[in-house]
C-alpha atoms as one frame of an Amber mdcrd trajectory, in Angstrom:
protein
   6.996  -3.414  -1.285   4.520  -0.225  -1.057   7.340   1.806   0.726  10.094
   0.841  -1.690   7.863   1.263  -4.864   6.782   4.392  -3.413  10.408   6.011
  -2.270  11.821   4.716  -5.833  11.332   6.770  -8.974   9.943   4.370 -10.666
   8.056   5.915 -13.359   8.180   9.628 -14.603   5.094  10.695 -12.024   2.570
   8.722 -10.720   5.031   6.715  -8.319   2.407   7.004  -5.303  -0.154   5.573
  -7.743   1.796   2.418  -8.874   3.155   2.034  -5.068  -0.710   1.290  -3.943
  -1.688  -0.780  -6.479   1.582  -2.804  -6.639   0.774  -3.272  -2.680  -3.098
  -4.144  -3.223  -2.214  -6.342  -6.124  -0.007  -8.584  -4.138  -2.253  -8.852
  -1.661  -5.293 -10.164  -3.745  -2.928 -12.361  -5.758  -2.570 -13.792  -1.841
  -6.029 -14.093  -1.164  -6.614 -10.725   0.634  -8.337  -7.697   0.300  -8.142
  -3.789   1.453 -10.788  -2.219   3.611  -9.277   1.160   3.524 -10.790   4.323
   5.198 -11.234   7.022   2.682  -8.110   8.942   2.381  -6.238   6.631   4.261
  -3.834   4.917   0.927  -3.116   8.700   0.598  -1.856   9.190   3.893   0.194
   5.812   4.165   1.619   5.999   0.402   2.574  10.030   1.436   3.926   8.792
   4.697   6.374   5.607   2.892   7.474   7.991   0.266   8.786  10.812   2.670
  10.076   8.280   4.954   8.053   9.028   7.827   6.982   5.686   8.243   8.714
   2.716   8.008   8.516  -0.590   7.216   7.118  -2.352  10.681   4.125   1.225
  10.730   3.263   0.198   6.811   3.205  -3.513   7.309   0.919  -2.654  10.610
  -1.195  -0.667   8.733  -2.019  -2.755   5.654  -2.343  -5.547   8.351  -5.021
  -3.495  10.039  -7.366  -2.937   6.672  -6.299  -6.399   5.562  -9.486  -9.246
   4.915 -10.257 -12.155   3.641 -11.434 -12.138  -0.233 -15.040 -13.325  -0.586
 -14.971 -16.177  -2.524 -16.950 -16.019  -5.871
């Protein structure tokens, strides 16, 4: 989802933007949550939009900063 919402011109600007929180909304609707290095969305959302990584490198990566939600 964060590669197509991020290659697809979506909105007017701001397509990076909406790509990362479209991807980090789905995953805490699923129970997870992103422990991202700093700059590190930046990199991956820059990398999906010019194609320079694909689906199986994105998937891998959110897997990587992917945890558990603390429950309230």
């Amino acid at each position: 989802m964060l590669q197509t919402l991020a290659r697809l011109p979506c909105l007017e600007h701001s397509n990076a933007a909406f790509a990362w929180a479209g991807a980090e909304a789905f995953l805490a609707l699923r129970g997870h949550r992103l422990d991202v290095p700093p700059k590190g969305a930046a990199v991956l959302v820059r990398e999906a939009a010019a194609a320079t990584a694909g689906v199986a490198h994105v998937a891998h990566q959110l897997r990587a900063w992917t945890r558990p939600a603390e429950n309230p």
